[in-house]
PyMOL Python script that loads the backbone (N, CA, C, O; Angstrom):
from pymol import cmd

cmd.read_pdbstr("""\
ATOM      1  N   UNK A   1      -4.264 -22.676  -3.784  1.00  0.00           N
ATOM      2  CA  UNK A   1      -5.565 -23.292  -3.788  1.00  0.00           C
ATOM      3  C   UNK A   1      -6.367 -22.743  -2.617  1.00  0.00           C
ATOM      4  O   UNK A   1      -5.730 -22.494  -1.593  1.00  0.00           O
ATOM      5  N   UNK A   2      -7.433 -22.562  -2.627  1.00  0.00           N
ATOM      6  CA  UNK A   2      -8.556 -21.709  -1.644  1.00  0.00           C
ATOM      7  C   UNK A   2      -9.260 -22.871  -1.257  1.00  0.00           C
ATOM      8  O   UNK A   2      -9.902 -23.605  -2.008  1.00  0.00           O
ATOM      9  N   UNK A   3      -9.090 -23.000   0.038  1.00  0.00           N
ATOM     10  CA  UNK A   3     -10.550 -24.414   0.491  1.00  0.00           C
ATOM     11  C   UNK A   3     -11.210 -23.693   1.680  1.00  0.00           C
ATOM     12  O   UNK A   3     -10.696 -23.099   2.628  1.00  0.00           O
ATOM     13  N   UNK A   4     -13.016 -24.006   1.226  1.00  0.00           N
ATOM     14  CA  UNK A   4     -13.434 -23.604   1.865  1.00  0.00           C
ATOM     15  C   UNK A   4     -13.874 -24.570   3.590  1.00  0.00           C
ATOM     16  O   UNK A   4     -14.075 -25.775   3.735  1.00  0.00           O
ATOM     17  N   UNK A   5     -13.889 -23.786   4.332  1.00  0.00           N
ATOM     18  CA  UNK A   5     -14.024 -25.087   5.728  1.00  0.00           C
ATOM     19  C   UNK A   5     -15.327 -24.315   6.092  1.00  0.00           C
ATOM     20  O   UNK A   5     -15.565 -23.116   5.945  1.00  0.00           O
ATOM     21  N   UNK A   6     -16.446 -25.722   6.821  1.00  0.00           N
ATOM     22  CA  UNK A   6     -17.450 -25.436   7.059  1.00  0.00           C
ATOM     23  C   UNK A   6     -17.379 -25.977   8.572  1.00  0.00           C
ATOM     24  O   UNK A   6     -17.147 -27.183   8.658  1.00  0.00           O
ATOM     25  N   UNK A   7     -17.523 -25.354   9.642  1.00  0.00           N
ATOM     26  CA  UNK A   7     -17.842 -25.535  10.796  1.00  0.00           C
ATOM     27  C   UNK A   7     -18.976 -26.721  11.510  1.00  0.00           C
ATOM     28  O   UNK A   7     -19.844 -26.365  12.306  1.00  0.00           O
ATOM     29  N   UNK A   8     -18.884 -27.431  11.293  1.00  0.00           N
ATOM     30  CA  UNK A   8     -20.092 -28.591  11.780  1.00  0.00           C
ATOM     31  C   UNK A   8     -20.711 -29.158  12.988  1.00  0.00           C
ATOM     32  O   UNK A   8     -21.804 -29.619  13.313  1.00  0.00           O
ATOM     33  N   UNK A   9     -19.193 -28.861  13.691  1.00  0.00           N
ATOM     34  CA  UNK A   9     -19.440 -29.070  15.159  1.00  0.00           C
ATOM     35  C   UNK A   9     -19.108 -27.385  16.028  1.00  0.00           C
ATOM     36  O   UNK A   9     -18.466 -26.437  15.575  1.00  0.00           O
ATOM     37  N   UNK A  10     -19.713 -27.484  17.189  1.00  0.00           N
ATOM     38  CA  UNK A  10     -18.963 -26.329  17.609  1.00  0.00           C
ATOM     39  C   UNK A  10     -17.319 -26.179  18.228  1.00  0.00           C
ATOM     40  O   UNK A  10     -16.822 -25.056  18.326  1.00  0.00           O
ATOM     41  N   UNK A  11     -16.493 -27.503  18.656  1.00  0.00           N
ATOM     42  CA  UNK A  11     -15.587 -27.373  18.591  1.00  0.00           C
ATOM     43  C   UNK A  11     -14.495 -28.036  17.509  1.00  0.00           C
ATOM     44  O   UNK A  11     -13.409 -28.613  17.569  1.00  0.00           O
ATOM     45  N   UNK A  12     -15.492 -27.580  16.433  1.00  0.00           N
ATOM     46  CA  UNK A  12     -13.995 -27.845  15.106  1.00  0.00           C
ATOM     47  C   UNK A  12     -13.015 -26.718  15.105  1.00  0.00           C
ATOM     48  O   UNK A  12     -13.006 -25.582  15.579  1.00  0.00           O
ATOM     49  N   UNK A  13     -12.247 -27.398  14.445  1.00  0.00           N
ATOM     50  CA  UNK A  13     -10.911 -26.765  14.294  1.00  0.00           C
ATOM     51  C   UNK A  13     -10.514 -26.261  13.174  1.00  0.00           C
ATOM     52  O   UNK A  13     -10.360 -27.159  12.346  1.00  0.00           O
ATOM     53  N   UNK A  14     -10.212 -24.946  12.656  1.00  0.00           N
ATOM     54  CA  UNK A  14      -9.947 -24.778  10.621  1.00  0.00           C
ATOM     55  C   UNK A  14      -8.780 -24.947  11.464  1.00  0.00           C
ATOM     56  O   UNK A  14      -8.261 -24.576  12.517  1.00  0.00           O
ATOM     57  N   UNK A  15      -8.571 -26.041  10.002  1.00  0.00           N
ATOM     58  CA  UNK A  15      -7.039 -26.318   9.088  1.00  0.00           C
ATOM     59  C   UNK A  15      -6.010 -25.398   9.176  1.00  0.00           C
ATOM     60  O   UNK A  15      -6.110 -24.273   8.686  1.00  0.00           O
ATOM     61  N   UNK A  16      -4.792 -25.882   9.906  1.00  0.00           N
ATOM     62  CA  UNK A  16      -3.898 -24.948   9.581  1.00  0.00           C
ATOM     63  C   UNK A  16      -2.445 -25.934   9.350  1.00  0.00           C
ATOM     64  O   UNK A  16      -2.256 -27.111   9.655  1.00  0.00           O
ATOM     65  N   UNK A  17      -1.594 -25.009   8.734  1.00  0.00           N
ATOM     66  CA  UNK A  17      -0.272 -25.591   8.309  1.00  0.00           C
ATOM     67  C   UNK A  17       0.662 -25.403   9.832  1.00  0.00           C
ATOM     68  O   UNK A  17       0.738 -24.283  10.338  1.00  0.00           O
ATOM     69  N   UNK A  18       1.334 -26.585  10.471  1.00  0.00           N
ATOM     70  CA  UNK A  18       1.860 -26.749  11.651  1.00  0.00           C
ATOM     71  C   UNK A  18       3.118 -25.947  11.402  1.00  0.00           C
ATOM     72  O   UNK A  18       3.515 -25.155  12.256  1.00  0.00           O
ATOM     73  N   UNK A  19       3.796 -26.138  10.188  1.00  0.00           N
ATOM     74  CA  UNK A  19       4.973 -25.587  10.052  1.00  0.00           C
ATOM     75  C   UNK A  19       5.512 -24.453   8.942  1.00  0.00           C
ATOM     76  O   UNK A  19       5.268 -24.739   7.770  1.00  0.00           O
ATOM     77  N   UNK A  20       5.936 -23.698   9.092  1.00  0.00           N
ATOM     78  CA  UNK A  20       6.161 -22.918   7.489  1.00  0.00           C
ATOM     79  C   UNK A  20       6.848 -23.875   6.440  1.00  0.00           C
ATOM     80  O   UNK A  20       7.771 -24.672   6.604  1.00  0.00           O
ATOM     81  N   UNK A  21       6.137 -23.562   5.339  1.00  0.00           N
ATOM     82  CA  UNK A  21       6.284 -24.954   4.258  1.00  0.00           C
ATOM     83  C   UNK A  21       5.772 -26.215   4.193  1.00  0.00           C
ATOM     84  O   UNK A  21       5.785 -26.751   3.085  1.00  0.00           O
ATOM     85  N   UNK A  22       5.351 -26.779   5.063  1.00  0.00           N
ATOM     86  CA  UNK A  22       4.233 -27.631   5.222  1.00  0.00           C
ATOM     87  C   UNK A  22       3.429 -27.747   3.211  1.00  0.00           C
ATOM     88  O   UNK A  22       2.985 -26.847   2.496  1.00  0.00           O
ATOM     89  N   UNK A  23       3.563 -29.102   2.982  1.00  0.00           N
ATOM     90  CA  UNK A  23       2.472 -29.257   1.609  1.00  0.00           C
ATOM     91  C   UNK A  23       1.053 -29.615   2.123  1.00  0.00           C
ATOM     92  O   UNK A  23       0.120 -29.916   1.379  1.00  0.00           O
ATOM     93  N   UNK A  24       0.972 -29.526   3.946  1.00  0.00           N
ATOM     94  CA  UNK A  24      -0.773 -29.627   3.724  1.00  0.00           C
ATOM     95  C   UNK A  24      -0.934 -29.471   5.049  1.00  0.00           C
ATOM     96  O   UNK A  24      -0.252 -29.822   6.011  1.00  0.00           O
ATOM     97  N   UNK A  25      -1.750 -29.001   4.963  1.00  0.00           N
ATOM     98  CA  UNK A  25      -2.917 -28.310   6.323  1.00  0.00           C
ATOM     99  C   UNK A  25      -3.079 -29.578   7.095  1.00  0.00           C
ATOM    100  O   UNK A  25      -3.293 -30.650   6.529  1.00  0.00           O
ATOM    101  N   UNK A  26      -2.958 -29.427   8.637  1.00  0.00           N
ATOM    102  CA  UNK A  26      -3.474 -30.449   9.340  1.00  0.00           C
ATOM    103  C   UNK A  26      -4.906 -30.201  10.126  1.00  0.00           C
ATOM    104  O   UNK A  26      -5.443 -29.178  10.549  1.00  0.00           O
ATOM    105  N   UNK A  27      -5.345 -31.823  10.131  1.00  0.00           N
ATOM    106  CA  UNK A  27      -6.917 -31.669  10.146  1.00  0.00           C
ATOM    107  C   UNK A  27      -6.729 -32.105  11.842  1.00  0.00           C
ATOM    108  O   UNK A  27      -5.781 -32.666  12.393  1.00  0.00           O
ATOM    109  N   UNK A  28      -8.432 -31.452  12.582  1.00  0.00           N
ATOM    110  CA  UNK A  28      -8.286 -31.926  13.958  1.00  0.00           C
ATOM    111  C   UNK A  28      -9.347 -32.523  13.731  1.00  0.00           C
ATOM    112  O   UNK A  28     -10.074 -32.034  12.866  1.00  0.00           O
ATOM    113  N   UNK A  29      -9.778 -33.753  14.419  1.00  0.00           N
ATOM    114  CA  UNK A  29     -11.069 -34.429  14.489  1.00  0.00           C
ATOM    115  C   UNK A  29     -11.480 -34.247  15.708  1.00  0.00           C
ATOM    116  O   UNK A  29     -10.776 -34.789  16.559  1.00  0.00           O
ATOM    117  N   UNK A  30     -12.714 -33.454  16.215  1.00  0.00           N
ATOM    118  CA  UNK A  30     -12.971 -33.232  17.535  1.00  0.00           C
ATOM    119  C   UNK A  30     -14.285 -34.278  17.849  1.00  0.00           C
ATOM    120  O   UNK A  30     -14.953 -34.022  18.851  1.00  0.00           O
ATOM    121  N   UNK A  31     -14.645 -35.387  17.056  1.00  0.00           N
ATOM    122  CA  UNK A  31     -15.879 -36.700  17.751  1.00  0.00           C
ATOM    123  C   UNK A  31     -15.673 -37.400  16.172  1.00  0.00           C
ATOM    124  O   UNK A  31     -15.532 -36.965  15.029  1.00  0.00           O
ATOM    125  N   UNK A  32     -15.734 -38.538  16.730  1.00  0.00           N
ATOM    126  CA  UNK A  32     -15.632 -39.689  15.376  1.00  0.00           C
ATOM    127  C   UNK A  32     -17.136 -40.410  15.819  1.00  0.00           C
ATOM    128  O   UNK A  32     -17.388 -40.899  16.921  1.00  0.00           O
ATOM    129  N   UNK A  33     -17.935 -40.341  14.790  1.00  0.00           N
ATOM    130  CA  UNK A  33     -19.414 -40.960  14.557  1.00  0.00           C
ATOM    131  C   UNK A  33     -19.430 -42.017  13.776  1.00  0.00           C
ATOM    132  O   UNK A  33     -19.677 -41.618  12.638  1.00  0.00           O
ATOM    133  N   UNK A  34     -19.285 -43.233  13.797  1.00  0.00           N
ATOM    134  CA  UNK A  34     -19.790 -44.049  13.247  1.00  0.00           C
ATOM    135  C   UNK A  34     -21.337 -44.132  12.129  1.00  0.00           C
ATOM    136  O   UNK A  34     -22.515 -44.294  12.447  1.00  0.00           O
ATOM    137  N   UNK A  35     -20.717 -43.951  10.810  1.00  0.00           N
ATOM    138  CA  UNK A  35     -22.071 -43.779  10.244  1.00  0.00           C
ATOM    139  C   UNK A  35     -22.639 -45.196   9.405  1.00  0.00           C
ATOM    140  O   UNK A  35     -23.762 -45.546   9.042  1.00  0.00           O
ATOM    141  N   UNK A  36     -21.480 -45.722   9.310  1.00  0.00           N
ATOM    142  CA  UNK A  36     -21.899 -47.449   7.879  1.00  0.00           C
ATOM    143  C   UNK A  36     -20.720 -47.764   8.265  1.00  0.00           C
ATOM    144  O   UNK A  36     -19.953 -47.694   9.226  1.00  0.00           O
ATOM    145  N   UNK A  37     -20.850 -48.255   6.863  1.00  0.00           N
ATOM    146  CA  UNK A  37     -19.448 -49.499   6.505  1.00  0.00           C
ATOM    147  C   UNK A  37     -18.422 -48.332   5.812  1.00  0.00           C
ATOM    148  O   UNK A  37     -18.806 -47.719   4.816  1.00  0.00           O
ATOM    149  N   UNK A  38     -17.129 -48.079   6.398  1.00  0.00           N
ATOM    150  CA  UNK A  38     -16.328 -47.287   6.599  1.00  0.00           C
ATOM    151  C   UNK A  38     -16.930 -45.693   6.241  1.00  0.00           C
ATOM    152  O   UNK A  38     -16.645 -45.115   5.192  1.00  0.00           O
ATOM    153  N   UNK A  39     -17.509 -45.306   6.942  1.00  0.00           N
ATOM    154  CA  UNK A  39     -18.373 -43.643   7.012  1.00  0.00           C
ATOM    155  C   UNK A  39     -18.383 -43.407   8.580  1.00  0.00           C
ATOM    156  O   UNK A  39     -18.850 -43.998   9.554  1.00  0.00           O
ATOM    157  N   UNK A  40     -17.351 -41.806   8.268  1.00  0.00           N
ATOM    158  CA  UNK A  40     -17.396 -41.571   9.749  1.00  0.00           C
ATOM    159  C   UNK A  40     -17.649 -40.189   9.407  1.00  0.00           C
ATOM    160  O   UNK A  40     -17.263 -39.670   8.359  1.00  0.00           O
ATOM    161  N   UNK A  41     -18.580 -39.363  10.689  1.00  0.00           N
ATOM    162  CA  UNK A  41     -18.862 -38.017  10.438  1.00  0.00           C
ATOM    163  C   UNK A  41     -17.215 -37.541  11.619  1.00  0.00           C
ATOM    164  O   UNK A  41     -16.817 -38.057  12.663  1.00  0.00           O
ATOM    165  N   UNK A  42     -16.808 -36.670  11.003  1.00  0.00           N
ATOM    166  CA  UNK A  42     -15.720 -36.342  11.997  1.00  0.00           C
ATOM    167  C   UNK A  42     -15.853 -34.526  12.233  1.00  0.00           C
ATOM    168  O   UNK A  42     -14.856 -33.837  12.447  1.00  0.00           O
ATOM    169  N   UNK A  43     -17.033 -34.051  12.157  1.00  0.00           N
ATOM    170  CA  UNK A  43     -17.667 -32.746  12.706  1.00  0.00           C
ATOM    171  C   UNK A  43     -16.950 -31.563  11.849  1.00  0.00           C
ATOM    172  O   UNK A  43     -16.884 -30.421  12.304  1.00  0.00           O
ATOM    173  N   UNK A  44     -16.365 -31.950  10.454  1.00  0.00           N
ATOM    174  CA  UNK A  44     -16.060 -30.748   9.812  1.00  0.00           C
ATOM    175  C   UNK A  44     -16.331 -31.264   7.913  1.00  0.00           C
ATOM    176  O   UNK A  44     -16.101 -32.366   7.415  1.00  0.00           O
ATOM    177  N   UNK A  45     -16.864 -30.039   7.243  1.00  0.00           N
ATOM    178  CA  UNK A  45     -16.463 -30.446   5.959  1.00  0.00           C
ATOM    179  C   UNK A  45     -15.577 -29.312   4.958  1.00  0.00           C
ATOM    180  O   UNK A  45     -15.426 -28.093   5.049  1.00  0.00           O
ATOM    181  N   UNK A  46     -15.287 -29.907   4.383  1.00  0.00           N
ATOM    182  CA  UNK A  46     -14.611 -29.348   3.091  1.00  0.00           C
ATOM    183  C   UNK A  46     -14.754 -29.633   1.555  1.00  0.00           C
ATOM    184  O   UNK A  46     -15.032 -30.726   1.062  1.00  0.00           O
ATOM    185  N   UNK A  47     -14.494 -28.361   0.826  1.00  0.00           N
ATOM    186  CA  UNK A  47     -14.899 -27.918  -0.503  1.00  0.00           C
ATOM    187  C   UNK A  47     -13.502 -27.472  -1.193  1.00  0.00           C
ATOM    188  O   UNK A  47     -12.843 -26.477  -0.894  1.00  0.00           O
ATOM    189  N   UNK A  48     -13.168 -28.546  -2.297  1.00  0.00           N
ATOM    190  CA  UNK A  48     -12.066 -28.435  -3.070  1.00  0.00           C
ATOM    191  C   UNK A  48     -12.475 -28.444  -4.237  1.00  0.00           C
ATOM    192  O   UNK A  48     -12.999 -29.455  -4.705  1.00  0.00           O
ATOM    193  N   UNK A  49     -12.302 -27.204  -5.015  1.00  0.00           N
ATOM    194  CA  UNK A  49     -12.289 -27.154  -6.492  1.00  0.00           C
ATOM    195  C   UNK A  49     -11.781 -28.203  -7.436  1.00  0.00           C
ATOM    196  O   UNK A  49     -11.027 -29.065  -6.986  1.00  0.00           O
ATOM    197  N   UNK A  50     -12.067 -28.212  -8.499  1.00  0.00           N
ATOM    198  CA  UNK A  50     -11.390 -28.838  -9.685  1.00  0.00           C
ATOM    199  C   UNK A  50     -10.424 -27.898 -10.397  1.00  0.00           C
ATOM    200  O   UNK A  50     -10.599 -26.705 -10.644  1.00  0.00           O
ATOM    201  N   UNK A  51      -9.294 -28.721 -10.700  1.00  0.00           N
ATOM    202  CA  UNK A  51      -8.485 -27.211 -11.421  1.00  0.00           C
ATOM    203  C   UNK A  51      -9.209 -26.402 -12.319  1.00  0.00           C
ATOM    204  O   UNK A  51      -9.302 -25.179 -12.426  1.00  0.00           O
ATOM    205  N   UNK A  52      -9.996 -27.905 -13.314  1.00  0.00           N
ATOM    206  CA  UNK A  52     -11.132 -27.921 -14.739  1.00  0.00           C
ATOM    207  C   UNK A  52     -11.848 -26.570 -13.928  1.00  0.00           C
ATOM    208  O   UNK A  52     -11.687 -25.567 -14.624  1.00  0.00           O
ATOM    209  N   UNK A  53     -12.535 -26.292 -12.750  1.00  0.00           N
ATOM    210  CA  UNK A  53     -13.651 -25.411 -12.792  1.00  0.00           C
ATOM    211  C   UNK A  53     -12.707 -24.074 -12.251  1.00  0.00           C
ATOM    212  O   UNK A  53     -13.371 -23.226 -11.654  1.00  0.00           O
ATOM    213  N   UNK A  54     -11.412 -23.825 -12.374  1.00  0.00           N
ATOM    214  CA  UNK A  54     -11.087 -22.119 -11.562  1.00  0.00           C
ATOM    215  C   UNK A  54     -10.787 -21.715 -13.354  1.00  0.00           C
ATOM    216  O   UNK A  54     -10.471 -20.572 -13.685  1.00  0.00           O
TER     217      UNK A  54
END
""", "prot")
cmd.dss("prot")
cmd.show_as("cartoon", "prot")
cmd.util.cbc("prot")
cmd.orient("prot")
């Protein structure tokens, strides 16, 4: 699977797998923003396909 990471803050972090074999990328949160009622900006986004659209 290909995900794309978008840089939001200047010290985000791309995703990486901690260990060989790892089933998922670990995320860093570099500022937690309070945006509503459970909405937090955490200075990075991401873009995951649908299987339906590859």
């Amino acid at each position: 699977m290909k995900v794309k990471v978008l840089k939001l803050h200047p010290n985000a972090v791309i995703p990486k797998y901690a260990k060989s074999g790892d089933a998922g990328l670990d995320l860093t949160v570099v500022e937690v923003e309070h945006i509503g009622a459970g909405i937090l900006n955490t200075g990075s986004g991401y873009h995951l396909r649908s299987l339906k659209d590859m």
